[in-house]
C-alpha positions as CSV (number, residue, x, y, z in Angstrom):
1,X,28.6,-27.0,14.6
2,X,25.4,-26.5,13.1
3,X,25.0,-23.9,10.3
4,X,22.5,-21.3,11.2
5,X,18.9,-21.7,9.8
6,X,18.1,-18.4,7.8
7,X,14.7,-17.1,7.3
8,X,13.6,-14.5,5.2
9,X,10.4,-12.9,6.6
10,X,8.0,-11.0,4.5
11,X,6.8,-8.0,6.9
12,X,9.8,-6.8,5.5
13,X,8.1,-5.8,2.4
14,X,5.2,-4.4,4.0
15,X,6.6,-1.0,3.3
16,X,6.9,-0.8,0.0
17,X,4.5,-3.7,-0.8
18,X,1.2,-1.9,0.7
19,X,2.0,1.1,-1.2
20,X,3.1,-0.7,-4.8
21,X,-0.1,-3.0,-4.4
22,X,-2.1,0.1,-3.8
23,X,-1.0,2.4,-6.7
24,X,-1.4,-0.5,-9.4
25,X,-4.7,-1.9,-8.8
26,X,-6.1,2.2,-8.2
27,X,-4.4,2.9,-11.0
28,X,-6.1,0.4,-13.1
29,X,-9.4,0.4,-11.4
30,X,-9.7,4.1,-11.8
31,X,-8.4,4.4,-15.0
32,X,-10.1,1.8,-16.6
33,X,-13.5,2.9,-15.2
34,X,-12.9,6.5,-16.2
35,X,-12.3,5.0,-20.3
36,X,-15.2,2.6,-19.8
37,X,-17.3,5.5,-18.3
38,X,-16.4,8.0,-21.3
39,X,-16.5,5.5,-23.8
40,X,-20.2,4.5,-22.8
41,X,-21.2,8.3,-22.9
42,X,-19.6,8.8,-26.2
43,X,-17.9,6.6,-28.9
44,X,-15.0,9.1,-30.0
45,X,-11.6,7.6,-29.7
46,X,-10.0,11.1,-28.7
47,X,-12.3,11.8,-26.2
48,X,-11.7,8.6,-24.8
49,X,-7.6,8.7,-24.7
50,X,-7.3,11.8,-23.2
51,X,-9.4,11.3,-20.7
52,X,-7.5,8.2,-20.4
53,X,-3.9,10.3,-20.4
54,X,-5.6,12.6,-17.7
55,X,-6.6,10.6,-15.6
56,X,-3.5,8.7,-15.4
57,X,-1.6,12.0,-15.0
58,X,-3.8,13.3,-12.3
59,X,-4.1,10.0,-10.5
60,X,-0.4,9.4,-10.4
61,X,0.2,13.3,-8.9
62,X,-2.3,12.5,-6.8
63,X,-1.5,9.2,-5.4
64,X,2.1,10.7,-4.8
65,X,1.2,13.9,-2.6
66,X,-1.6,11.8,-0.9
67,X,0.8,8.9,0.0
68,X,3.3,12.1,0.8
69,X,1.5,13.5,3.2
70,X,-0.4,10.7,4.9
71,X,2.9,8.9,5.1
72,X,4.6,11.9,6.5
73,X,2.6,12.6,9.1
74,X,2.7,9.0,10.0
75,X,6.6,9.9,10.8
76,X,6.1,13.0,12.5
77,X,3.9,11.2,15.0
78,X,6.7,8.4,14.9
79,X,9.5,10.8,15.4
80,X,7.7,12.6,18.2
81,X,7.5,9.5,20.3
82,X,11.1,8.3,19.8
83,X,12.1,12.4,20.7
84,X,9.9,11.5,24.2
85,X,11.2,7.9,24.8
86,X,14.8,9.4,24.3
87,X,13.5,12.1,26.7
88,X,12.6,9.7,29.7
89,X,15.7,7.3,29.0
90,X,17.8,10.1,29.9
91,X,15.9,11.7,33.0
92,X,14.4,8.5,34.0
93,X,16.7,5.7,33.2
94,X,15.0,3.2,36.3
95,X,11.5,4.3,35.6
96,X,12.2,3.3,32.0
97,X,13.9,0.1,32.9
98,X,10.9,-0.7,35.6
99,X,8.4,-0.6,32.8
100,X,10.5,-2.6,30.1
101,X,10.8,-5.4,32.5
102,X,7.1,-4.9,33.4
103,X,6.7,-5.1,29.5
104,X,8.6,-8.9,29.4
105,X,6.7,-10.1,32.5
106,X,3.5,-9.4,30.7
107,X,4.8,-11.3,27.7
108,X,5.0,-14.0,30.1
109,X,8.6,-14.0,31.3
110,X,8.9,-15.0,35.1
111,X,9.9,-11.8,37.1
112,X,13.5,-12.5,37.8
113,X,14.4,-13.1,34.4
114,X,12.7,-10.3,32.8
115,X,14.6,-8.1,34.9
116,X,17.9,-9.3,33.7
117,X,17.0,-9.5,30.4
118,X,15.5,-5.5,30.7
119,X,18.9,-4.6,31.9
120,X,21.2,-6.8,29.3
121,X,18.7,-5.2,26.7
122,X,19.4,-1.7,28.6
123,X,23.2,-2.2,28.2
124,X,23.2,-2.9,24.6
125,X,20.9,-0.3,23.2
126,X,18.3,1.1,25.1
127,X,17.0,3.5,23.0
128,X,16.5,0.7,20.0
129,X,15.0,-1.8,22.7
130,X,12.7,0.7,24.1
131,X,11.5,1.6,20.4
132,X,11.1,-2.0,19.4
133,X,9.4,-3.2,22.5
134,X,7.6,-0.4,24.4
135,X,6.7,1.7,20.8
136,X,6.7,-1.3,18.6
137,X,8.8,0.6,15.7
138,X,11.6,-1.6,13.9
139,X,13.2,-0.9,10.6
140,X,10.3,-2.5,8.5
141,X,7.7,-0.8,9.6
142,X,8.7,2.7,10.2
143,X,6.7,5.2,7.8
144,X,9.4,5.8,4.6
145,X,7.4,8.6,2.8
146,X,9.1,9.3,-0.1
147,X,9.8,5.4,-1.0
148,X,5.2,5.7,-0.5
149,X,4.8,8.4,-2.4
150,X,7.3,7.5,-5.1
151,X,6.2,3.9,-5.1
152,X,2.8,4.7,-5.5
153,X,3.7,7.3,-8.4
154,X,4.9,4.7,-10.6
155,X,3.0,1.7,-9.8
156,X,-0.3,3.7,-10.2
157,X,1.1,5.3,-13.9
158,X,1.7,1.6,-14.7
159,X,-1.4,0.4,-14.1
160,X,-3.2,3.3,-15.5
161,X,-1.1,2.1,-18.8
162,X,-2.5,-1.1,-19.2
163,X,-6.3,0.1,-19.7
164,X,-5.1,3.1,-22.1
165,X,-3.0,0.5,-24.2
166,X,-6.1,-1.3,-24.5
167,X,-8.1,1.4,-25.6
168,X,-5.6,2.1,-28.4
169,X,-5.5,-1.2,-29.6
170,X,-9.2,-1.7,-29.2
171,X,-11.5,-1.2,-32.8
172,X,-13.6,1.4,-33.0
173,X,-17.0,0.9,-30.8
174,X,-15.4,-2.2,-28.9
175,X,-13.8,0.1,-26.4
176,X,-15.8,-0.2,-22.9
177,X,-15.8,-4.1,-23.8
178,X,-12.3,-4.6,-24.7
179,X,-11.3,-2.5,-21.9
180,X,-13.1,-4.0,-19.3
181,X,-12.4,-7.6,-20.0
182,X,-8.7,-7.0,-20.9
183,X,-8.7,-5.0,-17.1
184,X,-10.5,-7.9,-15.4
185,X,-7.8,-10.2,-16.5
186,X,-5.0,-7.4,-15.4
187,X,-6.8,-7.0,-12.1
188,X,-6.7,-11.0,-11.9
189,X,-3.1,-10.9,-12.5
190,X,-2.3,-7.8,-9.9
191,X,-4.1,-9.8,-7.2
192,X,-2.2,-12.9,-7.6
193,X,1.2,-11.2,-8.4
194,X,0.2,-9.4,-4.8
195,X,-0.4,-12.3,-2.6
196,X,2.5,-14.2,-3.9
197,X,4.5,-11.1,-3.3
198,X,2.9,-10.9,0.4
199,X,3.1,-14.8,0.9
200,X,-0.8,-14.6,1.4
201,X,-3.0,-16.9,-0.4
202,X,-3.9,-16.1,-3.8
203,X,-7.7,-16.8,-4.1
204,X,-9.3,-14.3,-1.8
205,X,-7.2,-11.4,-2.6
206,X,-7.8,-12.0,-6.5
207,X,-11.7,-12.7,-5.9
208,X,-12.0,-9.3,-4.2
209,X,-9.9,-7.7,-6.7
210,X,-11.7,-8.4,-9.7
211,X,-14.9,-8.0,-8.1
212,X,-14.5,-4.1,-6.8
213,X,-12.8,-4.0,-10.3
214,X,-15.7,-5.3,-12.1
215,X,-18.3,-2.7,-10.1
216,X,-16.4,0.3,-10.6
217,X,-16.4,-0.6,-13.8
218,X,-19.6,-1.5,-14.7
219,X,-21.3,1.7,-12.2
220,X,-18.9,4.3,-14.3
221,X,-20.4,2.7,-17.5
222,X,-23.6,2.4,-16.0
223,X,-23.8,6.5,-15.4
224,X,-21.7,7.0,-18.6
225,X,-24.6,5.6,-20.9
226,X,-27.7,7.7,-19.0
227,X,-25.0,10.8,-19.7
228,X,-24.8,10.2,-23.0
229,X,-28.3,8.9,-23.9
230,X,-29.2,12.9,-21.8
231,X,-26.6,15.0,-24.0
């Protein structure tokens, strides 16, 4: 007997991966563009770290509700649909199996045989067959909001971190310059670490990465010098 060929698919990620990839490089693209933008306007290492803290702080808070509540209603649109489908399975069990085999013949199934296999499907779960097929919701990709908004939480403090270590570390008057190459590398590294993740290729998603990166960062410093050069 042949031993069973396992795969591991990756759209099983997609629910935590969207929102993780999401929080880190915001995170880091907003924080580090927020330091370079203060930094330009004014040399003052306090001004510049708690700015820094805040924006983390704020970003992170925000990220979460934002993920919350998108998320969230994302599931309240899901959870009125399955409520319906589980509706029309019980008052309308042959309508329901009509337009699942209806579903398989469009698919490409000859007529006959997507019948049988609507009402084999039927028998076992129809409820879970009529979600997957007919809704197109499965276990990976039904909206999780608290694993969003907690996701995004962390992995946007974490990459907020990386630009405000830098700024630390960075000697006086070298701080839009330190932090902007240190971030380009970070952002580099995200968009790589993302892909390979994902299983997507790694160029593209670093190239666009590190370029939005590179022009929020250099419009922030851009209008943080005119400020400063004004006041």
């Amino acid at each position: 007997m042949r031993a069973l060929h396992r795969e591991n698919h990756l759209i099983e990620r997609i629910g935590w991966l969207r929102a993780a990839v999401l929080g880190a490089n915001d995170g880091l693209i907003s924080t580090a563009s927020l330091i370079v933008g203060v930094a330009s306007a004014s040399p003052a290492k306090h001004e510049v770290l708690v700015a820094g803290v805040a924006g983390l702080v704020a970003g992170a808070m925000s990220m979460a509700a934002g993920e919350y509540v998108s998320v969230s209603s994302q599931a309240d649109t899901e959870g009125a649909d399955l409520a319906r489908e589980r509706k029309e399975l019980a008052e309308q069990p042959e309508a329901e199996l009509d337009e699942l085999t209806k579903i398989y013949v469009d698919r490409g199934v000859e007529p006959a045989l997507a019948r049988k296999v609507a009402e084999q499907m039927t028998a076992k779960d129809a409820f879970a067959t009529h979600a997957r097929d007919e809704l197109g919701l499965s276990a990976h990709v039904v909206a999780q909001p608290v694993q969003a908004a907690l996701t995004s939480a962390v992995t946007f403090a974490v990459g907020a971190a990386f630009p405000l270590i830098i700024a630390v570390a960075a000697p006086a008057g070298t701080t839009a310059w330190a932090v902007s190459i240190g971030c380009l590398f970070g952002l580099a590294a995200l968009g790589t670490i993302g892909a390979r993740v994902g299983g997507a290729d790694i160029l593209r998603p670093t190239i666009r990465v590190v370029f939005w990166g590179a022009m929020a960062m250099l419009v922030t410093a851009a209008i943080g010098a005119l400020v400063g050069r004004a006041v």
